[in-house]
Structure formats: C-alpha cells, structure tokens
C-alpha positions in Angstrom: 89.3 132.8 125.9 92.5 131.7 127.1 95.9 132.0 124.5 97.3 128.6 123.7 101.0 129.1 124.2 103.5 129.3 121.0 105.3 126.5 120.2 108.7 126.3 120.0 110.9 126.6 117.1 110.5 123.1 114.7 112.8 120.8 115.8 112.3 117.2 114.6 113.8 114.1 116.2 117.0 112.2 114.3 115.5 110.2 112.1 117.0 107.3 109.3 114.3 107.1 107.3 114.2 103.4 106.2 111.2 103.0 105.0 110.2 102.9 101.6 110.3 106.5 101.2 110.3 109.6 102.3 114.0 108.7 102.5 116.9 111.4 104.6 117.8 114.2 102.1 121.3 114.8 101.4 122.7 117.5 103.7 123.5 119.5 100.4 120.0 119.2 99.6 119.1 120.6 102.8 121.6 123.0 102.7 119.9 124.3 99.2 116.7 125.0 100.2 117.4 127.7 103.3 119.5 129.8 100.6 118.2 132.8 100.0 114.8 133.6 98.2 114.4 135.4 94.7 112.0 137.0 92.7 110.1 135.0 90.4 111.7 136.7 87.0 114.2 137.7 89.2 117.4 137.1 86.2 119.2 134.2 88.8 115.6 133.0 89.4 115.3 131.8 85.3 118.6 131.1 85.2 118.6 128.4 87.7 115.3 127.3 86.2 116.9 126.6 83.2 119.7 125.0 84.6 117.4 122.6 86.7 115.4 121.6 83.0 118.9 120.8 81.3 120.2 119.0 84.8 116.7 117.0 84.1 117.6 116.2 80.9 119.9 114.4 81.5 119.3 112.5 85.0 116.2 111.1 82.6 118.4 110.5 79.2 116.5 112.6 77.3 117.0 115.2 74.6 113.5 116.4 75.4 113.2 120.5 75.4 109.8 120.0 77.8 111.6 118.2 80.5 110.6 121.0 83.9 109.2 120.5 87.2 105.8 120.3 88.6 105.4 122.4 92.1 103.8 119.7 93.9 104.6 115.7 95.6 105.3 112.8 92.6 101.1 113.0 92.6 100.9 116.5 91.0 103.0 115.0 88.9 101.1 112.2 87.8 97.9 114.2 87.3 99.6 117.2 85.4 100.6 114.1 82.7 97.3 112.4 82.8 94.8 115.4 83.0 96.8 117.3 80.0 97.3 114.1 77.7 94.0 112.4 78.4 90.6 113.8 76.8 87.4 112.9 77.8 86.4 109.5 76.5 89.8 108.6 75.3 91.0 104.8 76.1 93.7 104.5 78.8 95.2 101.3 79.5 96.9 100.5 83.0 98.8 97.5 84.0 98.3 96.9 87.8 100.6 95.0 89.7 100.4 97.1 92.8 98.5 100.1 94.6 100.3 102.8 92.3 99.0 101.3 89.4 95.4 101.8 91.1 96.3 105.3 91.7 97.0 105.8 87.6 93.9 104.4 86.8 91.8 106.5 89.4 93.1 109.3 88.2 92.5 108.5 84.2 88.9 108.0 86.0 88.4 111.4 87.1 90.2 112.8 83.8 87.1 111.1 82.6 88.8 108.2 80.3 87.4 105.7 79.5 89.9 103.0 81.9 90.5 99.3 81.0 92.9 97.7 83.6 94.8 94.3 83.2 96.4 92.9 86.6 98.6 89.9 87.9 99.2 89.0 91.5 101.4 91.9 94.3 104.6 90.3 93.9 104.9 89.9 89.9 105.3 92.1 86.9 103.9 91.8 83.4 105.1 89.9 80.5 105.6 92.5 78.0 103.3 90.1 75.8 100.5 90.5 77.9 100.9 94.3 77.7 100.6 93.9 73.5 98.0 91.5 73.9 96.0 94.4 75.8 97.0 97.2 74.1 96.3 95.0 71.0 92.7 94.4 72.2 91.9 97.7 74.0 92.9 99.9 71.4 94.3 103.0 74.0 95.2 106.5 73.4 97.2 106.4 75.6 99.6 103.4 78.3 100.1 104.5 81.7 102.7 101.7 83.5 104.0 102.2 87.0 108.1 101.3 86.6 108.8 101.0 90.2 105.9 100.3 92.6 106.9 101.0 96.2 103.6 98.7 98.0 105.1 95.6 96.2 108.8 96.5 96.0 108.2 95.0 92.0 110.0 96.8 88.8 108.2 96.6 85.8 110.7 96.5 82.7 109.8 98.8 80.6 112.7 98.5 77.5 110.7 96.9 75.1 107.2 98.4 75.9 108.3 101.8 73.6 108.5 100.1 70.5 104.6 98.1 70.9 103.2 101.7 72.0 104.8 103.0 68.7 103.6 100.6 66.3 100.2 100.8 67.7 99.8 104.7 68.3 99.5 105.0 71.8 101.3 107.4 74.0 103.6 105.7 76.2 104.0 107.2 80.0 105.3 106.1 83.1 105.4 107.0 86.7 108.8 106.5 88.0 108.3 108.1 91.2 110.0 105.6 93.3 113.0 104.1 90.8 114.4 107.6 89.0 117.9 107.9 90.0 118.2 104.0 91.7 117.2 101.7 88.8 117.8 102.1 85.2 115.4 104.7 83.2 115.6 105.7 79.6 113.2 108.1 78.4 114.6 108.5 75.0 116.1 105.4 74.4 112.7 103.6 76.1 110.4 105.7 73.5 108.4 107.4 76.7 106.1 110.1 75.7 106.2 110.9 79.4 107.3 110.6 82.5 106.9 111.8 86.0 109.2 111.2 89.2 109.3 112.6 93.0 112.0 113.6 94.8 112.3 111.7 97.9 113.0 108.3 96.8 116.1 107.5 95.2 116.9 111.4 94.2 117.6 112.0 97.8 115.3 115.2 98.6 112.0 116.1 100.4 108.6 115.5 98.6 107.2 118.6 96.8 108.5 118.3 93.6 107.7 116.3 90.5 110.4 116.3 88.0 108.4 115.8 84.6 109.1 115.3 81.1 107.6 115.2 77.7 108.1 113.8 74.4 107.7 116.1 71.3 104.5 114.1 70.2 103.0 114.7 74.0 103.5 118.5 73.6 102.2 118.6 70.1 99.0 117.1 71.9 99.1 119.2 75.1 99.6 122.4 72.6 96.1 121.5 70.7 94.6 121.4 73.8 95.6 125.2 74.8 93.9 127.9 76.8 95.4 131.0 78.5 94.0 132.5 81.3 91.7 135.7 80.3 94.1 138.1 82.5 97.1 137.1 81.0 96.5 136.5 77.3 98.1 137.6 74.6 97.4 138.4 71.0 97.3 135.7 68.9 96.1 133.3 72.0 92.7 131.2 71.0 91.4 128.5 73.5 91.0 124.6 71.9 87.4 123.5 72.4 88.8 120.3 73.8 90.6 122.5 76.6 93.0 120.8 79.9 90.1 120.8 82.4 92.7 121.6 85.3 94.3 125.6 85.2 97.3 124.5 88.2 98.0 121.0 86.3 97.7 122.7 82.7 100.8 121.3 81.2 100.3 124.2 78.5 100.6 127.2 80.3 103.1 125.4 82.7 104.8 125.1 79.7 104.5 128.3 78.7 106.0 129.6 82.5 109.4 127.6 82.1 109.8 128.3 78.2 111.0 131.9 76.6 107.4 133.1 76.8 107.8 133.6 81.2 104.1 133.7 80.9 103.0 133.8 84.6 101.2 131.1 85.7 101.8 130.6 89.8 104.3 131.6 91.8 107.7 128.9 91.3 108.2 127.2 94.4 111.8 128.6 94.6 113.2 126.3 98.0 112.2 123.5 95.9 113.4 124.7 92.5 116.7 124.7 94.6 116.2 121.3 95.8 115.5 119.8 93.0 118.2 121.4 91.3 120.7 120.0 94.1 119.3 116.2 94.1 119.8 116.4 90.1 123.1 117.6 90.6 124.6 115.0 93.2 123.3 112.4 91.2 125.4 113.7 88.2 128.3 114.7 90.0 128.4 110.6 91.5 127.6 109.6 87.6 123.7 107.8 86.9 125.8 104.7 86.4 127.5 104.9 89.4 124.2 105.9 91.6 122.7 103.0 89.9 125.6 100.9 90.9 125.4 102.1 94.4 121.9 101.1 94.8 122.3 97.9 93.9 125.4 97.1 96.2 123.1 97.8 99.2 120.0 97.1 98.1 121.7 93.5 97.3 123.4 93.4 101.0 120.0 94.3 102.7 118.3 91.6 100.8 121.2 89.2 101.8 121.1 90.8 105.5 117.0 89.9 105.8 117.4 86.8 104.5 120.2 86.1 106.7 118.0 86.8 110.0 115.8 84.5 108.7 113.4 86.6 107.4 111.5 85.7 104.1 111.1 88.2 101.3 108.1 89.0 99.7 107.8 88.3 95.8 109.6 88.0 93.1 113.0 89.0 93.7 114.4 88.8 90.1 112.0 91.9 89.5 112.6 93.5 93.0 113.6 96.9 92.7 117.4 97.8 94.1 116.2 100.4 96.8 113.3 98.3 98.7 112.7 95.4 99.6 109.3 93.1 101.0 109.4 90.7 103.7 107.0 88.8 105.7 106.6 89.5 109.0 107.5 86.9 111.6 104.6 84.8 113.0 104.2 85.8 116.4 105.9 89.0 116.0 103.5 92.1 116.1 104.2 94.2 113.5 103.4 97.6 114.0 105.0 97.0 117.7 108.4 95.8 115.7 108.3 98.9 113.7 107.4 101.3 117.2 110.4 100.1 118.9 112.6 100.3 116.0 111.4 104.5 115.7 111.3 105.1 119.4 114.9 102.7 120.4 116.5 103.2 117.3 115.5 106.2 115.6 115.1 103.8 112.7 111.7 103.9 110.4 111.0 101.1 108.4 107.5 100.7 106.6 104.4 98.4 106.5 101.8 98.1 103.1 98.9 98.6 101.8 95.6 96.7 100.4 96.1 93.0 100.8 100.1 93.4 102.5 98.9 95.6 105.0 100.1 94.1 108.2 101.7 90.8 106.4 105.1 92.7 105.3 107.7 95.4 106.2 109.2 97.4 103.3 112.6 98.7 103.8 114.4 100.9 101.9 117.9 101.5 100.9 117.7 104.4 98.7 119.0 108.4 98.1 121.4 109.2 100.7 120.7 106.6 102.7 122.1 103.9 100.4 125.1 103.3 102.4 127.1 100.9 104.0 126.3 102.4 107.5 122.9 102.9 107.2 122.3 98.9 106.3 124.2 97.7 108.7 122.7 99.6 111.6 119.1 99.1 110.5 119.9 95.2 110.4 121.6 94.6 114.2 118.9 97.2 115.2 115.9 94.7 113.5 117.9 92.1 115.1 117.9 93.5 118.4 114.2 94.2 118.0 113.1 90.6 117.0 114.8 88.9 119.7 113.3 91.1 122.3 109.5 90.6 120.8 110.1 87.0 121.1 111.2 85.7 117.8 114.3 83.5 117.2 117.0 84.8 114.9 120.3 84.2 113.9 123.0 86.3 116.0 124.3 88.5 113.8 123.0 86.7 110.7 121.4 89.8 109.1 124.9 91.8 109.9 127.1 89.0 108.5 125.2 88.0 105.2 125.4 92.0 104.2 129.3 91.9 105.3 129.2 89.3 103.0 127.9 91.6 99.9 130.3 94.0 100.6 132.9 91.9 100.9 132.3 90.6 97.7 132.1 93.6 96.0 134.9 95.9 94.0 133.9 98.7 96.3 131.1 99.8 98.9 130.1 102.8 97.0 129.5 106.0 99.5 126.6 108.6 98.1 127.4 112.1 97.2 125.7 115.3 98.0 127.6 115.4 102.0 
C-alpha cells in the first residue's frame, strides 16, 4: 500500500471572520495559547487557574466563589449547567425565540426533564409577562432563557426575569454564549443561578472554552447531588442516590478540581486556560463598559451601513443584539454564491441561518476584536462590490457612507484591546 504524503505544516488562509461567530481572536489571545505548557498541579498552573476564576468574576459581575471554566465549546457548557441542576423528572421551562433556545430544551430532554416550551415568532423576544404567566402555570424547577440568540440576531432582556424566578422558586440560568462581553450581563445584580458563555463571540478567543458560573443556591443543589469517582475518593466521600448522570459534565467534582480540594478530575486544558485567561483580561483592561460601548458604536454603523445599501434587516431591531445583525437577502441575488465570493475575493466570511432563515438571511457580525472601524467598513464596500457584480442594484457607496455617518456622529470610534 502506497504512503499518502505528509502534509505541510497548518497554515490557514487570512481570514475576517464576519460572520456571526467564530469571530478573529485578539492577537494577544493567540499569542497566550503557544506559551509554554505546565503541569497540571504544577504551582503557576493553580495559580493562573485562580486568577482566571477571579478575572471571571468579574467580566460576569458576580461575587460568586463557583465562577470556573468548562474544558469544552459554549455547548459543554450548557450541558455541564443543565445535566448537574436538572434531576430526572424535574420541570424545565424554555422560552424559544430561536434555534438556541431549541438546543436548551433538547438538552433538558436528554437530562430527562420533564420540558414545557413557550415560543413567539424568529425575530421577537418575550414579554417578561409571558415568561410569569408560564412559569406561573408550569410550575418549573428550574428557567433556562437564551440572552443572545445568534440564528435570530434577538436579545432577550433578562433584568427583571431574576426577581419572578425568586418569588416562585425556580432556578434561574442563562446561556450567554453569544452576548457575554458585547451586551450588558448581570449575574448578580440579574439574580442568575447560572450562567454559561463561549469564547469566540464577543470575548474575542477560539471556541473550546465555556466560562461558567454558579449561584450559591445552584451549588448547594449540585453538592446534594455528589459522587466521587471510586479511584479517587476520599474519607468522608458518600455518593447522593439522586447522583449527576454525566462524570466529564459533573459540576461537583469539576468543582471540586478548581476549589482547595485539587481533586483530579481530567487533565485542564492548559492553552485554553490561557486563552481564556487573556480574552477575560482584554476585556477588563478596555473596561466592560467600554467593550460594551464599543460594540454598540459598530454594531450601530453596520446596521446603518446595510440599511444604507438597501438592504432590509431582519426582525426586531429594538431587541437586536449590538454584535450581529439579520438581513434579507436580495431577490435575485443567490445567496450562498454572495457569501463564496465574499470568502474567496475578499477573504471576508459572513454567515447564513438556520431552520426557517436558512437561505432567506445573512448574519453579520461585528463582535470581539473585530468590532472595529476597519473591519465594518471593509466588509461593507466588499458586500457592495459583491452585489453589484451578482446583478443587484445598490447604492454606490451607500453602505460605506451611512456607517461614516455613525462614526461621525459619535464621541469616539472606539478601537478594541488585546493587539
């Protein structure tokens, strides 16, 4: 049998990354994760562990101890939340106003709760009345809301959902995979028994990391649910009967790794520890304020610079997140041809949908390091460029000139951190 020959060493294409997400990482973010490997109780190796849980902290606004990292993408995430805080049979409740909040239910389903789901049209959020009025009528253990859901560009407000979870007893968690670090998120001040986030949306670093964290009331549930592995238990150890049904997504013993115990559980995914280390970081270094600022500026001046090639957005825009927006694609124009010779002209990747947008819309993001007054205004005379030549009439330089306009407008065109 003939040897296939080696490839060469990885070399990927330049890229922006447009799209709704994965976005470019900052270059310090990059830079991070090729510094040099550790043991796993290696004394720098729990130190920056610790440093990363108190960087957490505080990129989520919370005084919450049990605020660590998951070693997997935003999904691992997700399910380490749901599997460890959801028994069999309990009641979830999910609100579904896009395919995320699909995803939370499905996986409530295979944590074997029982799932009630209340949903309005792609394009809308929920009244938080119509949240009570389930919750109310449903009776949940536990409220799983997607804040920012990427396939509709929609952000659900969650500021007053806290309070109805508290008066009724149920646990309050969100996945805020795609808005952490862009749009404004409160876990203390929200009342969020948990919440769950990726790395490569607005935090500006590669997928493979779910920054997690947990309310004092979620870990006294995920503590009564505790069971340590046979080869690693200690005296005094006993397993709940009502045991986490997952060992790598058992919050408990994950718990257990990143608090003074160092109880082994797997191996710390140290490149990115480091990572996620550095995207917390930049973000506090630019201020959480200031990020947020920042992706509003040119989240606003894309939204100004579609609409200004004539192109119409998608949903309700009041309730659009800052770092992506919708818009229908142009009759006439083929879509997945548009978005080709954006990637193979340009360098440029923009996004399509899922479910019932597949096809119908482009998402394009604006988030992370790519959040910047460069990056908008080449992806919209590029978009331009690309319309005209499949046929469809814009205005010259409309999408350009209508950003120029935001930017103009504004005290200052913020520039991201992290270089």
């Amino acid at each position: 049998m003939t040897a296939l020959p080696l490839p060469g060493p990885i070399a990927p294409p330049p890229r922006l990354l447009m799209g709704p997400g994965p976005i470019s990482a900052y270059p310090s973010v990059l830079r991070a994760m090729s510094a040099e490997l550790v043991g796993q109780y290696d004394p720098f190796m729990t130190a920056t562990m610790s440093e990363t849980q108190e960087l957490y902290r505080r990129v989520w606004a919370t005084q919450n101890d049990a605020t660590l990292l998951i070693d997997g993408t935003s999904r691992a995430g997700i399910e380490a939340a749901m599997v460890s805080l959801i028994s069999p049979g309990d009641r979830v409740l999910v609100p579904v106003f896009g395919r995320f909040g699909h995803l939370l239910a499905e996986i409530a389903e295979r944590a074997m709760a029982e799932v009630h789901t209340i949903e309005v049209p792609w394009g809308q959020v929920f009244p938080v009345s119509a949240i009570e009025e389930a919750i109310v009528r449903v009776k949940p253990h536990l409220l799983g809301v997607v804040q920012g859901d990427t396939s509709t560009t929609m952000l659900q407000p969650l500021d007053e959902i806290g309070a109805i979870c508290a008066k009724h007893g149920v646990l309050f968690y969100s996945d805020a995979t795609a808005s952490l670090g862009g749009n404004p998120f409160e876990a203390d001040a929200w009342g969020l028994d948990a919440a769950t986030a990726g790395l490569q949306k607005c935090l500006g670093g590669p997928s493979g990391s779910a920054p997690i964290t947990l309310s004092e009331r979620a870990v006294e549930l995920i503590r009564s649910r505790s069971k340590v592995e046979a080869g690693i238990r200690e005296e005094g150890d006993q397993d709940a009967a009502d045991f986490i049904r997952s060992n790598y997504f058992d919050l408990g013993m994950i718990l257990d790794y990143w608090g003074p115990r160092r109880l082994n559980h797997h191996t710390e995914a140290t490149s990115m520890l480091y990572g996620a280390r550095e995207c917390a970081r930049v973000l506090l270094l630019e201020g959480r304020e200031n990020a947020i600022a920042r992706h509003r500026l040119h989240g606003d001046a894309m939204l100004a610079g579609v609409r200004g090639l004539g192109l119409v957005v998608f949903g309700d825009a009041a309730h659009k997140m800052t770092n992506v927006v919708a818009v229908a694609i142009p009759e006439g124009v083929a879509g997945d041809a548009a978005r080709s010779a954006l990637l193979d002209d340009f360098g440029i990747e923009i996004g399509t949908s899922f479910g019932p947008l597949h096809g119908k819309v482009w998402r394009i993001g604006t988030m992370g390091y790519n959040a910047r007054k460069d990056a908008v205004l080449q992806t919209l005379a590029s978009l331009e460029t690309v319309l005209r030549r499949l046929g469809a009439s814009v205005p010259a330089g409309g999408g350009v000139d209508a950003a120029m306009d935001v930017y103009g407008s504004a005290p200052s065109a913020h520039a991201p951190g992290g270089a």
